[in-house]
N, C-alpha and C positions, 0 to 999 in steps of 0.2 A: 146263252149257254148255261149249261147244269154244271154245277162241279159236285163230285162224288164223290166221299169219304169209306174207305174202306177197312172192316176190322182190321187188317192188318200193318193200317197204318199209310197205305198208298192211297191214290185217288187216282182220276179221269175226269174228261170233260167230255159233256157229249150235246150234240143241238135240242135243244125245247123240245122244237120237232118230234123227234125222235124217241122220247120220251111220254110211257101211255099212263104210266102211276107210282104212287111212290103210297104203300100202306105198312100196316104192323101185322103179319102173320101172325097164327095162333099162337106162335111160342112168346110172342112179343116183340121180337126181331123185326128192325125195318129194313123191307125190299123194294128196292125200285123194280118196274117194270119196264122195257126199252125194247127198241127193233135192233134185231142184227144187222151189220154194217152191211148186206148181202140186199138187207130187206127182204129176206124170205119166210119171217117169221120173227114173236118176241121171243123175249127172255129173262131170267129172273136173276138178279143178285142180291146177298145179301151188304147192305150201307151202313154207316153209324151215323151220320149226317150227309147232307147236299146244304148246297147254295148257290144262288141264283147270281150267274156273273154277268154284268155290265159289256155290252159290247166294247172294245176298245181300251181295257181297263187290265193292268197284267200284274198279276198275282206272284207274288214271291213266295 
């Protein structure tokens, strides 16, 4: 699992899988890129971190 840090403070998790790239847009902003839950296409958000969670392992 990926966990995903959000400007505004929240986050998500999403599978490895699912997940096609994580770069810095030309403003410098980092975006992951990911499949829709649908899988009919990706899509882009803007992050301020991820990390990389341990199967089995629970986050507080």
């Amino acid at each position: 699992m990926i966990r995903f840090n959000y400007p505004d403070g929240d986050h998500c998790y999403r599978a490895l899988h699912t997940v096609h790239a994580i770069f810095n847009n030309p403003e410098g902003k980092l975006i992951a890129r990911a499949e829709k839950p649908d899988r009919s296409d990706m899509y882009e958000f803007e992050i301020t971190s991820f990390e990389l969670v341990q199967a089995g392992v629970t986050l507080i």
